[in-house]
N, C-alpha and C positions, 0 to 999 in steps of 0.2 A: 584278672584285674578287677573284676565285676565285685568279685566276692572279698579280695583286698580292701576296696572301699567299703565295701558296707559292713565289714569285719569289726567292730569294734572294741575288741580285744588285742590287736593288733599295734592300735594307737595309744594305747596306755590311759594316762589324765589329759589328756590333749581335749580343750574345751570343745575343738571345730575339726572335723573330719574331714577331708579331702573329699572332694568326689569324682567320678570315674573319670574326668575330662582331666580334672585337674592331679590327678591323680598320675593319668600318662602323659603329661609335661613333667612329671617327678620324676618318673620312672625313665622318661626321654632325654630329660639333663642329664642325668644321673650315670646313662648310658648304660642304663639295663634294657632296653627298647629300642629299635631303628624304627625307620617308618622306608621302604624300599618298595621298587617297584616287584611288581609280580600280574606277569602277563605281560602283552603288549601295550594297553594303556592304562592299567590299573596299581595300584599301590596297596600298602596291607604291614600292618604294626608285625615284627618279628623279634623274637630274645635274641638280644642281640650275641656277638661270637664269645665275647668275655662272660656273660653266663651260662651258655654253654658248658661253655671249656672248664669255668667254675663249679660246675653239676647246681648251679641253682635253678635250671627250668630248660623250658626247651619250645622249640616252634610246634604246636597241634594243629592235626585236623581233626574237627570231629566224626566225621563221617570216613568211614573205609572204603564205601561204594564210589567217591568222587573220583575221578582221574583226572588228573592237570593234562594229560595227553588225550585221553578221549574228551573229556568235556568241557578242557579249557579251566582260563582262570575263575568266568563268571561261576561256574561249580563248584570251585573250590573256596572254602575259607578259613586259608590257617591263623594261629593266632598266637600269640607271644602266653604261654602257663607258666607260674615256679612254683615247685615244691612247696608243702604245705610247710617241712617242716625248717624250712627257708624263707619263711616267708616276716617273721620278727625284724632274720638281719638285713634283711632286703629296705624291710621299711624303717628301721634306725638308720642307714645310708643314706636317706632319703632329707632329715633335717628339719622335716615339718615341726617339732618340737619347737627347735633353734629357732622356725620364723616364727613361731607365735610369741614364745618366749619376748623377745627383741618388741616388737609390736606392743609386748603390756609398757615398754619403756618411753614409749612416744605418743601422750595421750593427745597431741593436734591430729587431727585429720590427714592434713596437710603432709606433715612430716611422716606418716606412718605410708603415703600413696606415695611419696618422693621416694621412698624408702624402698616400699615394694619393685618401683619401677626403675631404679639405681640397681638393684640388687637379684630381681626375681620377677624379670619383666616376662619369662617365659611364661607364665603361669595364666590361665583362662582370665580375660576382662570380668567375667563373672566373679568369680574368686579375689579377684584383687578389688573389688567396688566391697567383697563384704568383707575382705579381712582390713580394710582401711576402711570404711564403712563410710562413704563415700558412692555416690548414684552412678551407675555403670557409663552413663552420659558421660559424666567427668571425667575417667578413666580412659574413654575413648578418645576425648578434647585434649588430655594430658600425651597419650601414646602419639597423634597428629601431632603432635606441637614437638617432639622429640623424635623424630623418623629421618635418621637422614637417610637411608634406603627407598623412602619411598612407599612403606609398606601400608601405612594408612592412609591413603590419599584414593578418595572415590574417583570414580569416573566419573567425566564432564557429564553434564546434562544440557540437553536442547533448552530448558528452561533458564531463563535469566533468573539469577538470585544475587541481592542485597547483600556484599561481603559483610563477612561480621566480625570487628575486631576484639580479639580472647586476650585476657591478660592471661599469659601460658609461663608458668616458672619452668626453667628449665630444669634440666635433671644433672644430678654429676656426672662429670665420665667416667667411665668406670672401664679398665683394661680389659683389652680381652685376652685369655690366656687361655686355648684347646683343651691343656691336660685340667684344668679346674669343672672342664664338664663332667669329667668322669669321676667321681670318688674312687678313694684310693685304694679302696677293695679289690674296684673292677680294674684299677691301674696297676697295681702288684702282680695279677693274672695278664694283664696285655704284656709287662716289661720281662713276667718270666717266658711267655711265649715266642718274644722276638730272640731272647737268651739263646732260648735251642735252638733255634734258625740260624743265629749265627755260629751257635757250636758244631751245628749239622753239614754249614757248608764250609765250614775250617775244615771237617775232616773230609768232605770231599775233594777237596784240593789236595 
């Protein structure tokens, strides 16, 4: 993924380059990437089964001396690779075009961050403060202000603080629907795989 990003042959005329953060929340929508545990308390980015199963990459270790049974997962670290010469349609999947494209069409601030966070809120606060070009601050005020999970809300402090009230526009709703995380590359390879499963246990009956 290292070499993905910084590949710029890859991304064609694309003004702004993705970077490796932002890069595997592409590739993590996209559902070419899991993020799964591995060990008892540790976690680690793996290709996921539909690129597999696809021959676009596969799960590495780099080291052959490491053993997950002798030395545990701390020794080990695998890591989600795809084929070099996979590596074009990987990143046309991916749509980075499509959002800058869209972006040259909304020259308010405003509407290019509603936008981003309506549509492609997975994507690094980083990322989204420069592709709406917009102070990561704001970004952060915006993402608070639309949480209904809960997920940006700090922990309290022992210090008392002077509430501060944000004019915060809210964001559209926008539905949620499983199979739109996956491009339909990787979803032609999942729906022919359940296919044989079912054809496999017809004929075992």
């Amino acid at each position: 993924m290292k070499e993905m990003a910084s590949d710029v042959s890859l991304w064609g005329d694309c003004a702004v380059i993705p970077d490796r953060e932002a890069l595997t929340r592409l590739l993590q929508f996209h559902g070419w990437i899991v993020w799964a545990p591995f060990g008892r308390d540790r976690s680690r980015w793996f290709a996921s089964d539909e690129a597999v199963r696809g021959g676009y990459g596969q799960t590495v270790d780099p080291s052959e001396k490491r053993s997950f049974t002798i030395g545990g997962p701390e020794r080990c670290s695998p890591f989600p690779a795809f084929y070099q010469d996979k590596l074009k349609d990987i990143v046309w999947t991916l749509g980075w075009d499509t959002i800058l494209n869209h972006l040259t069409t909304l020259p308010i601030k405003k509407e290019r961050l509603a936008w981003l966070m309506a549509q492609h809120s997975y994507l690094p606060t980083k990322t989204i403060s420069q592709l709406a070009g917009v102070g990561i601050a704001t970004v952060k005020r915006w993402k608070s202000g639309n949480d209904p999970q809960g997920l940006y809300i700090k922990k309290p402090s022992n210090t008392p603080k002077i509430p501060i009230k944000l004019n915060i526009r809210k964001f559209p709703s926008v539905s949620y629907d499983p199979a739109m995380l996956i491009h339909p590359l990787l979803l032609s390879l999942m729906t022919k795989d359940c296919q044989c499963r079912e054809t496999k246990t017809e004929n075992d009956t």
